[in-house]
One Martini backbone bead per residue (centre of mass of N, CA, C, O) as a GRO file, in nm:
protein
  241
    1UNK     BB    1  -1.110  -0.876  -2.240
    2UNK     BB    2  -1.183  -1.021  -1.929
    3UNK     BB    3  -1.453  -1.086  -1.699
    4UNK     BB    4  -1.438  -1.207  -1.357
    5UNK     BB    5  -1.623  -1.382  -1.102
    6UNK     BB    6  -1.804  -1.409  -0.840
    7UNK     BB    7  -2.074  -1.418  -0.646
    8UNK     BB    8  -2.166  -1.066  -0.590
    9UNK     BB    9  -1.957  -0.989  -0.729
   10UNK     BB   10  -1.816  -0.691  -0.932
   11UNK     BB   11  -1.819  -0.508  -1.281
   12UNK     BB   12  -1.767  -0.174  -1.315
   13UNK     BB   13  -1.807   0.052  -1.546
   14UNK     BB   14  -1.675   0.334  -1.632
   15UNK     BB   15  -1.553   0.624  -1.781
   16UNK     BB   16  -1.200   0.535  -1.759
   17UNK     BB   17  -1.294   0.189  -1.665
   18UNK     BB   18  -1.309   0.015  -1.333
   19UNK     BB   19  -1.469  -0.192  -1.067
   20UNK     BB   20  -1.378  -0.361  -0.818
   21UNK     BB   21  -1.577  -0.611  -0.649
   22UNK     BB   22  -1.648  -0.713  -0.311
   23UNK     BB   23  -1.759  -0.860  -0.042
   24UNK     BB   24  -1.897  -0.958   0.223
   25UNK     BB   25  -1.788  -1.172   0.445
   26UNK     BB   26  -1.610  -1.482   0.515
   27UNK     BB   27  -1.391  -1.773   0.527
   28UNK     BB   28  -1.561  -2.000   0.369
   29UNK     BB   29  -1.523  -1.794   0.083
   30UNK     BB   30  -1.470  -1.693  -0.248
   31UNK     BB   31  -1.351  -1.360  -0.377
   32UNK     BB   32  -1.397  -1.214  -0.679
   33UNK     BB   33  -1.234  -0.966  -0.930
   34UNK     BB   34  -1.153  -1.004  -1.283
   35UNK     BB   35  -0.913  -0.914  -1.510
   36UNK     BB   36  -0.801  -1.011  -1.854
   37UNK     BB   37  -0.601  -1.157  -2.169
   38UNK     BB   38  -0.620  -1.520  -2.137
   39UNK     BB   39  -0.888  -1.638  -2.145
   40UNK     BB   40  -0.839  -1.990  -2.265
   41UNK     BB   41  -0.540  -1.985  -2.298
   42UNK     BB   42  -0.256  -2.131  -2.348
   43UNK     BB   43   0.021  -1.997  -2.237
   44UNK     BB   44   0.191  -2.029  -2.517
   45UNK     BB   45  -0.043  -1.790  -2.624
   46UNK     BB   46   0.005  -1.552  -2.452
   47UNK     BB   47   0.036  -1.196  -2.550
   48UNK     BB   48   0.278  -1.123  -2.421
   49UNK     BB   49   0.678  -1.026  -2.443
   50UNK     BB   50   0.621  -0.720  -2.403
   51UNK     BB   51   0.590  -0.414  -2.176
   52UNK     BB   52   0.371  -0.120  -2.150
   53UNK     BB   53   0.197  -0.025  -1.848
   54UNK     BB   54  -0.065   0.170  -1.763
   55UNK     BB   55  -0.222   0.377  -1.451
   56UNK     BB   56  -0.481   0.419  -1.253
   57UNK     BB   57  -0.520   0.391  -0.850
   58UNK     BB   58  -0.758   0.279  -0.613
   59UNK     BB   59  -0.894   0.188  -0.282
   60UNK     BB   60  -1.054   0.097  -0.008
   61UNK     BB   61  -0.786   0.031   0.139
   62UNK     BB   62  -0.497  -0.025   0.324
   63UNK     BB   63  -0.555  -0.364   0.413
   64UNK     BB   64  -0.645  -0.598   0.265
   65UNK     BB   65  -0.799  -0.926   0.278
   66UNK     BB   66  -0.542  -1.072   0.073
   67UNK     BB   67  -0.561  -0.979  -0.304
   68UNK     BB   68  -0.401  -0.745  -0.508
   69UNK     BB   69  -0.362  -0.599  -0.883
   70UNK     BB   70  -0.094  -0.533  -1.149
   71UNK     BB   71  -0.020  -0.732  -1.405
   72UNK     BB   72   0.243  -0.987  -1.530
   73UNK     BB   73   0.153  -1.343  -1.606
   74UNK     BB   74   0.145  -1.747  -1.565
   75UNK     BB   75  -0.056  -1.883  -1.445
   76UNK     BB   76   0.047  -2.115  -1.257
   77UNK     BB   77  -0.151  -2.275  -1.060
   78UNK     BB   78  -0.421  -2.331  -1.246
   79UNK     BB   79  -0.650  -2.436  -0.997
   80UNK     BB   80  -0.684  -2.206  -0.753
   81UNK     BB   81  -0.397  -2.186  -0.616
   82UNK     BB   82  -0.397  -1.868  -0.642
   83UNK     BB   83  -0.530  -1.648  -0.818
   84UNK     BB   84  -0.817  -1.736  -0.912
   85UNK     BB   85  -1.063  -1.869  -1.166
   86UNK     BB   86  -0.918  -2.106  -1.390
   87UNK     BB   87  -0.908  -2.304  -1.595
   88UNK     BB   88  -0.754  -2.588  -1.665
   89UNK     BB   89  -0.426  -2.625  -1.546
   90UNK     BB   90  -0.101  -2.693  -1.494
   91UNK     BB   91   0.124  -2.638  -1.305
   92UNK     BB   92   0.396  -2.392  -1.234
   93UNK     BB   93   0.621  -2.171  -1.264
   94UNK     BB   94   0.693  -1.849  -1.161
   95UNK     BB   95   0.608  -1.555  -1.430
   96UNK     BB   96   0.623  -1.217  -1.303
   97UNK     BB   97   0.517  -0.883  -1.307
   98UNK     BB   98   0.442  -0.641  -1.058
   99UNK     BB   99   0.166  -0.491  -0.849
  100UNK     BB  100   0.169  -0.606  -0.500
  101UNK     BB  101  -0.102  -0.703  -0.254
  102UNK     BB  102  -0.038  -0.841   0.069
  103UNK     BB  103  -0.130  -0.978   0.348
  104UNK     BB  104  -0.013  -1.088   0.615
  105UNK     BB  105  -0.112  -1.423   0.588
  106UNK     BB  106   0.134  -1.363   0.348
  107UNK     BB  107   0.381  -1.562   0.199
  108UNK     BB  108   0.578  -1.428  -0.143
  109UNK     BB  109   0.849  -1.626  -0.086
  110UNK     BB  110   1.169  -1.794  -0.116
  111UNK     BB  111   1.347  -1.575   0.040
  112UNK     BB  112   1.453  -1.275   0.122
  113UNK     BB  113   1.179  -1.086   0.080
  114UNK     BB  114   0.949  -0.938   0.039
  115UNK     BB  115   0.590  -1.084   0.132
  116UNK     BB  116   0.422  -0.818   0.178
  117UNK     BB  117   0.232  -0.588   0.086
  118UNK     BB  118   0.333  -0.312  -0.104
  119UNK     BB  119   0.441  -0.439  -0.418
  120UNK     BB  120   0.728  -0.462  -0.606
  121UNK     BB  121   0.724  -0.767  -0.830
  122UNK     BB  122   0.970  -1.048  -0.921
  123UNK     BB  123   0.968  -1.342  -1.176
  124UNK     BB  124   1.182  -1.625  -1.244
  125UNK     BB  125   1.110  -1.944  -1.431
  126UNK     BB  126   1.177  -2.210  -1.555
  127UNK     BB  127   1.029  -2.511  -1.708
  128UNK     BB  128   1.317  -2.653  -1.595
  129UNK     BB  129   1.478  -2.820  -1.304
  130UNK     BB  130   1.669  -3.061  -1.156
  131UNK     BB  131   1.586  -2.945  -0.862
  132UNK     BB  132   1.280  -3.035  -0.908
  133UNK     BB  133   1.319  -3.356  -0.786
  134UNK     BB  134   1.427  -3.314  -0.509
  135UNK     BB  135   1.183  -3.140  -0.419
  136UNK     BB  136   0.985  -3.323  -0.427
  137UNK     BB  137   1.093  -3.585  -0.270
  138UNK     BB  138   1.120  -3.389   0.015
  139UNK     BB  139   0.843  -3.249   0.100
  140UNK     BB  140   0.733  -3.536   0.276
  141UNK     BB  141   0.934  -3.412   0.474
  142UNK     BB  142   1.070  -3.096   0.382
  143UNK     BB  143   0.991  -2.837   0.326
  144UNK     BB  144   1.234  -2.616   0.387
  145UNK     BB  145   1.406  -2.770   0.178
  146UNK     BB  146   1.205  -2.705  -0.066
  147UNK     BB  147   1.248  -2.410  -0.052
  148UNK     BB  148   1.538  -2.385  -0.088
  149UNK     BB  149   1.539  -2.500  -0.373
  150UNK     BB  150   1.307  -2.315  -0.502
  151UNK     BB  151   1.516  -2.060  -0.430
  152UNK     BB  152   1.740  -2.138  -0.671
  153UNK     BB  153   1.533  -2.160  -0.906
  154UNK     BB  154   1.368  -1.887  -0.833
  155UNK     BB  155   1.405  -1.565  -0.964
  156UNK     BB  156   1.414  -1.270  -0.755
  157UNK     BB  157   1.212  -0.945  -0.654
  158UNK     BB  158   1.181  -0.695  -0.408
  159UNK     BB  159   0.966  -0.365  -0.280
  160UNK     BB  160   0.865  -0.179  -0.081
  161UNK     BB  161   0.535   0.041  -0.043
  162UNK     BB  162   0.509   0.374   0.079
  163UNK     BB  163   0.170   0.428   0.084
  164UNK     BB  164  -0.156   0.547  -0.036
  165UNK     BB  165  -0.408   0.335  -0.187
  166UNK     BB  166  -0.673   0.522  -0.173
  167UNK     BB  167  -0.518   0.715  -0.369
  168UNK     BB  168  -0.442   0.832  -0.628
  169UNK     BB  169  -0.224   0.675  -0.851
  170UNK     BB  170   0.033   0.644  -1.060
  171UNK     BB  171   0.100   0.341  -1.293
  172UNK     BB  172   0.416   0.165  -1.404
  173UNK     BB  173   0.540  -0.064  -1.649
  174UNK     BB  174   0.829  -0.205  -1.749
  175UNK     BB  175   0.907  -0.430  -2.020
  176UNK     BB  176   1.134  -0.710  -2.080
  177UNK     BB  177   1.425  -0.882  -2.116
  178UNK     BB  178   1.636  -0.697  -1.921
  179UNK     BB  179   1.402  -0.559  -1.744
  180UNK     BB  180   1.255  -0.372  -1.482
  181UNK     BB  181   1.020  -0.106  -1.454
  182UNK     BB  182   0.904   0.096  -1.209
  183UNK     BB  183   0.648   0.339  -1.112
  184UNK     BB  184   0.510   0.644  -0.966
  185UNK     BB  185   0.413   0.923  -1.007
  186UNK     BB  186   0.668   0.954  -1.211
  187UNK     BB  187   0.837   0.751  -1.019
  188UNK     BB  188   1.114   0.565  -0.977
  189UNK     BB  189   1.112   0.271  -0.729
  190UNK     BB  190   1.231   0.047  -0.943
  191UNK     BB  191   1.481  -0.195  -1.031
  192UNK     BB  192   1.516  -0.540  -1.222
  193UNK     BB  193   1.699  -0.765  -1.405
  194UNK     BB  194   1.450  -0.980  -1.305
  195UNK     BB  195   1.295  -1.134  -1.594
  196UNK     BB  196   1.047  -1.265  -1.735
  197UNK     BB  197   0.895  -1.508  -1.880
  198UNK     BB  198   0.756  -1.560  -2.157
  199UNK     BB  199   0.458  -1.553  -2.178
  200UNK     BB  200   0.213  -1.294  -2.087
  201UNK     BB  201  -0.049  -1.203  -1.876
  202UNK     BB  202  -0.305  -1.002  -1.764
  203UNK     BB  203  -0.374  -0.850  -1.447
  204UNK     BB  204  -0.660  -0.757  -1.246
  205UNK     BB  205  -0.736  -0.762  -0.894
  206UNK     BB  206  -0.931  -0.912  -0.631
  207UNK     BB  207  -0.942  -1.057  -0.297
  208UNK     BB  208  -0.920  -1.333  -0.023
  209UNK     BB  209  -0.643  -1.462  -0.078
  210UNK     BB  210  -0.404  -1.671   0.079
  211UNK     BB  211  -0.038  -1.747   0.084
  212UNK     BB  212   0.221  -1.961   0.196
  213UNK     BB  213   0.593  -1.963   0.221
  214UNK     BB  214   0.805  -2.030   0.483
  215UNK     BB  215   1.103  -2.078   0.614
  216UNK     BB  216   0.979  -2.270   0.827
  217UNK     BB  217   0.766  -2.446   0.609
  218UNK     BB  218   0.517  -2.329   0.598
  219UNK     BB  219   0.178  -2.390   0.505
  220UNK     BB  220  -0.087  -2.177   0.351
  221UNK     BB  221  -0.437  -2.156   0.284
  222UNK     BB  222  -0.738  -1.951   0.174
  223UNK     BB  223  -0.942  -1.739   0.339
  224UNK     BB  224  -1.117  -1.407   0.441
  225UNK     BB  225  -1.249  -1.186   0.610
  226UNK     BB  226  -1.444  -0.963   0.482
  227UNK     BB  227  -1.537  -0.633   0.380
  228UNK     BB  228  -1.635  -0.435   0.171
  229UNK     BB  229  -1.425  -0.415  -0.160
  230UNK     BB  230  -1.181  -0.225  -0.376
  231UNK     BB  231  -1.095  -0.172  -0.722
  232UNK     BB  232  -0.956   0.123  -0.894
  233UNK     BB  233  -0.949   0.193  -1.227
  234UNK     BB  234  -0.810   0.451  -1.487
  235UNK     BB  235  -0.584   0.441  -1.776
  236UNK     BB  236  -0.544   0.210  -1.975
  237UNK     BB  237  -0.228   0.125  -2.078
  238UNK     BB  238  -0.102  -0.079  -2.389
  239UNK     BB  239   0.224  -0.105  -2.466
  240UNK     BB  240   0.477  -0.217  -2.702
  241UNK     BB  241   0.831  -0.319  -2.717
   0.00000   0.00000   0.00000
């Protein structure tokens, strides 16, 4: 596991796990910290193939201003254009299956899913497809049909999670190769056939930024103010299926 921060930020071990804080701030700088178990690896060597995620959580808000969140993914990004501070890779599609905290400012579906607030969410996305050809090509005309484009492409599920995130709550997350299925304080909240493809990497997190690509084509990414936040984990367990 490696802990990464921004400056001022920090990952503070605790009796039981970790303590994510990110400080006080404007619009102008990025804030994160964040623990994984694949810094410095190319993806095709992520650690996870299945697996069984258990933890406890809560935040500082119930509406934290960026994302936050615990789960596993393919770092797609890849050069910090979403969630994270990381190695230089190219980017790809996302392939990624977590609980995922995300503000207003985020819409993060291709299709017609929940896209902001506090969800149980999957994505899968092949390494190539020949749609990725005229997605490209048509970007710098209508992002609109670029996104319908990459809707075909990437197979996703979510639904939104109504709790108070400030207070402790047990989440797991069981995955495999045919489905995934989120718990909250033992109790099944959604289930999924729509599994990531492997391998992937853990990830746990907060930060201020967001991200968006809206139905109407909209595009928008950046960073926001917000007040001293944190995620606090403890009682992590990770079990190989």
């Amino acid at each position: 596991m490696k802990a990464r921060t921004t400056p001022d930020a920090n990952i503070e071990k605790t009796e039981k796990g970790y303590l994510l804080k990110i400080p006080a701030g404007d619009s102008s700088s990025y804030r994160f910290a964040q623990i994984d178990d694949y810094f410095g690896l190319p993806r095709r060597k992520f650690p996870h193939h299945s697996l069984t995620l258990s933890l406890r959580a809560k935040t500082s808000s119930l509406n934290l201003p960026g994302t936050w969140g615990f789960g596993l993914w393919n770092d797609p990004f890849g050069m910090s254009l979403g969630f994270g501070a990381n190695r230089f890779r190219l980017p790809t599609l996302p392939n990624a299956a977590w609980f995922f905290g995300a503000s207003k400012e985020n819409y993060l579906s291709f299709g017609d899913k929940p896209a902001q607030g506090f969800l149980a969410q999957t994505f899968r996305s092949p390494a190539f497809h020949p749609l990725l050809i005229p997605a490209g090509l048509v970007f710098p005309i209508s992002r609109k049909t670029t996104r319908k484009l990459l809707g075909k492409v990437i197979a996703e599920d979510a639904t939104t999670l109504s709790m108070d995130v400030t207070q402790w709550h047990s989440y797991k997350l069981e995955w495999d190769e045919n489905r995934i299925i989120w718990y909250v304080d033992e109790v099944q909240v959604f289930e999924s056939p729509i599994s990531p493809k492997p391998p992937l990497g853990l990830v746990i997190w907060i930060d201020n930024q967001y991200a968006a690509f809206t139905p109407q084509g909209k595009m928008s990414y950046g960073v926001l103010e917000g007040k001293e936040e944190w995620l606090e984990i403890e009682d992590l367990i990770m079990t190989q299926n």
